[in-house]
Backbone bond lengths (Angstrom), bond angles and torsions (degrees), N, CA, C in turn:
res aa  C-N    CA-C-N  psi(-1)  N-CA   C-N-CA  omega(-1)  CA-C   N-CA-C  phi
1 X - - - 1.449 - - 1.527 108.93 -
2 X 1.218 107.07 125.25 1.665 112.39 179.78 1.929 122.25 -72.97
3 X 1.060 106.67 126.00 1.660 101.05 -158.64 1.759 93.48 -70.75
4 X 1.316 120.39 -174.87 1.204 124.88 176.97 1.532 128.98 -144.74
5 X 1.271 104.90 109.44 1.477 108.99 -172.75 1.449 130.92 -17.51
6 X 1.367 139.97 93.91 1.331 117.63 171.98 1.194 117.50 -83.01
7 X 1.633 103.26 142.95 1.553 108.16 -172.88 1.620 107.19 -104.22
8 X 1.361 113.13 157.51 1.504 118.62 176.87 1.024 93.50 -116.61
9 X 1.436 110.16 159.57 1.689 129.85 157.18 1.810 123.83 -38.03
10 X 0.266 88.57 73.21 1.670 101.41 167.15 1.717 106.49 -1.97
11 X 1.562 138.45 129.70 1.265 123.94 171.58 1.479 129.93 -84.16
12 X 0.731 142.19 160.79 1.804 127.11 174.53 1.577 120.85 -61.00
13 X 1.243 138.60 -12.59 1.326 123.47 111.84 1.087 145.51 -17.01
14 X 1.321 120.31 -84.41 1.372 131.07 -177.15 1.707 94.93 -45.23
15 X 1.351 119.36 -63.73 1.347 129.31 -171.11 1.532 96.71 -45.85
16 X 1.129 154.48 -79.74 1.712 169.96 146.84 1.914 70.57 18.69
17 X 1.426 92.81 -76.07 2.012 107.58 -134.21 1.467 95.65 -47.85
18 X 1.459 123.52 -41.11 1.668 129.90 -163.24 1.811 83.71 -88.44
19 X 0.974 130.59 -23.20 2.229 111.01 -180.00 1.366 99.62 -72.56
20 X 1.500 114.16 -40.02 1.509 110.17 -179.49 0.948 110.33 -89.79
21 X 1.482 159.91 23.93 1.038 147.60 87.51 1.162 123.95 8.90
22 X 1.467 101.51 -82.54 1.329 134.71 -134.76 1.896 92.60 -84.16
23 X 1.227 108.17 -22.76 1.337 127.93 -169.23 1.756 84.25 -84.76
24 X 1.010 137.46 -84.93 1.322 141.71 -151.65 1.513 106.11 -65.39
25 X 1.198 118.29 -1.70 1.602 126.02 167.31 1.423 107.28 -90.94
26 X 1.190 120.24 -43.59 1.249 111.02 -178.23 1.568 131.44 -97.37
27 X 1.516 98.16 -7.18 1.646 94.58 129.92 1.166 158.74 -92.45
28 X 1.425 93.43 11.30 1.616 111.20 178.98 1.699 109.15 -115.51
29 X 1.364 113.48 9.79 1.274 134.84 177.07 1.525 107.70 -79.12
30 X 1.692 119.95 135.78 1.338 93.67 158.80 1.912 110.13 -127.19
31 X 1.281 84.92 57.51 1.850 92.33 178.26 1.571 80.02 -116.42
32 X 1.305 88.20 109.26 1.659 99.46 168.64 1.741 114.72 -85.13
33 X 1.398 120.18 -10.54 1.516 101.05 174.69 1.504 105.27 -104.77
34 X 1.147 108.34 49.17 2.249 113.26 -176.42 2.065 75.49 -130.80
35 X 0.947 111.50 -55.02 1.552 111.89 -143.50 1.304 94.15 -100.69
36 X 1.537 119.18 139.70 1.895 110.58 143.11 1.271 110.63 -81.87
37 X 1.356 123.08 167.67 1.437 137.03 178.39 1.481 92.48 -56.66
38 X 1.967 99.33 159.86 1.171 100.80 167.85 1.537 117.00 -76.35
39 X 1.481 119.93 160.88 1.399 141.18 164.69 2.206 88.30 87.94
40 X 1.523 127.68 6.93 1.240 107.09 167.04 1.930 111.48 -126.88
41 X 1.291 110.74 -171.87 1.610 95.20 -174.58 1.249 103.23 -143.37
42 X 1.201 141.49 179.62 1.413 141.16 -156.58 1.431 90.74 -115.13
43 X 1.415 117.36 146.31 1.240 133.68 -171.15 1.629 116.68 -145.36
44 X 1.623 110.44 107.07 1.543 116.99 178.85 1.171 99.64 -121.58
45 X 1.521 98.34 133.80 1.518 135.56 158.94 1.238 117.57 -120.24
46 X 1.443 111.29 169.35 1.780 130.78 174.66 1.445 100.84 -127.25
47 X 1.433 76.61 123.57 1.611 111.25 -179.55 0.920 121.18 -116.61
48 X 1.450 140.27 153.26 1.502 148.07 -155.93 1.543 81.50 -112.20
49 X 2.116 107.95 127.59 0.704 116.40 -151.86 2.699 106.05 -77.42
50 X 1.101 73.55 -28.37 1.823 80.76 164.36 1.482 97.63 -67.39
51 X 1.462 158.20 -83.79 1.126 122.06 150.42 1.714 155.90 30.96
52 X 1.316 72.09 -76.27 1.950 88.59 171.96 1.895 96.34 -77.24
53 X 1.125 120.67 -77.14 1.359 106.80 175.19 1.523 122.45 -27.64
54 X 0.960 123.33 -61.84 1.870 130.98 170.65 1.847 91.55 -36.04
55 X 0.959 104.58 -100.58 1.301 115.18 161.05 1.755 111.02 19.02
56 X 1.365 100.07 -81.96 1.341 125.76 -179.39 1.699 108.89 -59.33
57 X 0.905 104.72 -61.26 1.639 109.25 175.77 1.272 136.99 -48.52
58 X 1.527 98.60 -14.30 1.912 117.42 -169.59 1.249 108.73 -121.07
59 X 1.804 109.62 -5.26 1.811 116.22 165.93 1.605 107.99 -78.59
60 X 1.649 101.80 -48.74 1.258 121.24 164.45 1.629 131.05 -22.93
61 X 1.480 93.67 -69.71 1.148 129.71 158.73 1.578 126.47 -24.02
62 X 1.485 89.74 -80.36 1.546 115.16 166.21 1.253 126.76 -56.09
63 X 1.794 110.93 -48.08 1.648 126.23 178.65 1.410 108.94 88.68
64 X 1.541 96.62 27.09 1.649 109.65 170.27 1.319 131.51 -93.72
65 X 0.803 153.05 -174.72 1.471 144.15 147.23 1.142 115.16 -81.27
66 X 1.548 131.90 148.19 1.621 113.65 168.19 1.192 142.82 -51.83
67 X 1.590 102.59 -33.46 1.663 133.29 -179.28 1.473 96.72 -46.78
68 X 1.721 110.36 -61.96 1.382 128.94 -176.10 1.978 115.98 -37.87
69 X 1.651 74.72 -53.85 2.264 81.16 -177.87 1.341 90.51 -84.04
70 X 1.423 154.30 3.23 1.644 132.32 150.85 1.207 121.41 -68.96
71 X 1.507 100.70 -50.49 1.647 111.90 167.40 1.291 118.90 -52.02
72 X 1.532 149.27 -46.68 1.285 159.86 169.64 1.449 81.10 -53.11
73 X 1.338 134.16 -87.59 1.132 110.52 -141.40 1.754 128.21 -92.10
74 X 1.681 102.30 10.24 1.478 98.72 133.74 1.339 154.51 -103.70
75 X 1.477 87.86 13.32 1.598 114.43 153.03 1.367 112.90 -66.04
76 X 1.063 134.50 -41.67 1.458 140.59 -152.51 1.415 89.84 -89.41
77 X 1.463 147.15 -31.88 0.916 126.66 -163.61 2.001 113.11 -74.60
């Protein structure tokens, strides 16, 4: 019978060493829909789907990206 690894909690190090990792991969990545740019982070919400259309229509509109009119308008706050 094969014994089985017990795992411990991880320290706040180790945790640091694998974010920066994970950070220095994805700026050295060039599949831009796996990674956000460096210094930004991926951001999901639920949206009411009339919403998401509005949304959609005023990037359109504009010729922005959405990210772009989120960012403006939590700047503005």
């Amino acid at each position: 019978m094969a014994k089985t690894a017990s795992m411990k909690k991880p320290n706040l190090s180790a945790v640091t060493a694998f974010a920066e990792r994970k950070q220095h991969k994805a700026a050295t990545t060039n599949d831009n829909s796996r990674f956000p740019p460096p210094g930004s982070v991926r951001l999901t919400v639920n949206l009411r789907e009339d919403l998401h259309l509005k949304l959609k229509i005023k990037a359109a509109h504009d010729r922005r990206p959405i990210g772009k009119l989120v960012e403006e308008w939590v700047e503005s706050m």
